[in-house]
Structures are given as structure tokens and as C-alpha cells.
C-alpha positions in Angstrom: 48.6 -41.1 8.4 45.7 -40.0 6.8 44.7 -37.2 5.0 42.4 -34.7 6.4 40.6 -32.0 3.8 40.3 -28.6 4.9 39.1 -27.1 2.0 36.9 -28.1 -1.1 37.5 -26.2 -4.5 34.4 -26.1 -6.5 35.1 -25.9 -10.3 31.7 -24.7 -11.2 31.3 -22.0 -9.3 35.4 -20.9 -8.4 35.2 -20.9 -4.8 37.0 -22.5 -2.0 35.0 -23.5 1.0 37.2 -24.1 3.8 36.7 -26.0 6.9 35.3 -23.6 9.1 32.6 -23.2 6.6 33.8 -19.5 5.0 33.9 -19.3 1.2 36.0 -17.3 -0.8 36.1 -16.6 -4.4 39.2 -17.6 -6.2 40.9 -15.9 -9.0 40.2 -17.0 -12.4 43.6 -17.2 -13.0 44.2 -19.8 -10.3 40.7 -21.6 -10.5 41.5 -22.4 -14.8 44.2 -24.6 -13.3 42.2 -26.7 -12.2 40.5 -29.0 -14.8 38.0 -31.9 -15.0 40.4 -33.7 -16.8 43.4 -32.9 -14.3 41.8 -32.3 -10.8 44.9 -30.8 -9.3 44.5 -28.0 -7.1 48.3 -26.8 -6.0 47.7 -24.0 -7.1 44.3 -23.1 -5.5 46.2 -24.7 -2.3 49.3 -22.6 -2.7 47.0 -19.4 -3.2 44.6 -20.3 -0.3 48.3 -20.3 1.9 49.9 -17.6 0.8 46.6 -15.5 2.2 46.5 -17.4 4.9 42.9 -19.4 4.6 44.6 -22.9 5.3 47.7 -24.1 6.3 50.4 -25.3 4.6 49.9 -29.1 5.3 46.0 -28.9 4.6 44.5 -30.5 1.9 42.3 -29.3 -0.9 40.2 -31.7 -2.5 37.8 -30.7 -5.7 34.2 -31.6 -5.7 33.0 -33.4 -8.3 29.9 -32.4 -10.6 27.2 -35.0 -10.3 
């Protein structure tokens, strides 16, 4: 099965876009967690659920600086 990404964490600017296109700002708090080094976002995902902007089995992917 493959994955499907429903919402794209942008480390530059701290913001979520989600799939229908909405963006929200996340907290700095959650957003440090995510680093260049260690692209892991289950924390942004896990905050994004809990206010319900995605659902659980989505999948948050971080876009990369060019």
C-alpha cells in the first residue's frame, strides 16, 4: 500500500499546508522538532490530529529547501 501525503510541513516558514490547500501556522514549540538533520514530523502530525486538520492515518511529509 502506498503512502498518500496529506499535508506538507514547511521548515522555513512553520506552516502546515494540508491537502485541501488551507495552511495553518504551527507552534514553535512543535515546528523546532522538526530538524534538517532529522526530518521527522510526529509531532507536527500528532498536533495537526489532535485539532483535527488530518487524520490519523495521513501522512505529513517535509519540504525540502532547494
Amino acid at each position: 500500500m502506498n503512502a498518500v501525503v496529506h499535508a506538507i510541513f514547511c521548515r522555513k516558514s512553520n506552516e502546515l499546508m494540508i491537502d485541501s490547500g488551507r495552511i495553518f501556522k504551527v507552534p514553535p514549540q512543535v515546528a523546532r522538532t522538526v530538524s534538517a538533520d532529522a526530518p521527522d514530523t510526529q509531532f507536527v502530525k500528532s498536533w495537526a490530529v489532535i485539532f483535527g486538520l488530518i487524520p490519523a492515518h495521513a501522512q505529513v511529509t517535509v519540504l525540502q529547501s532547494a
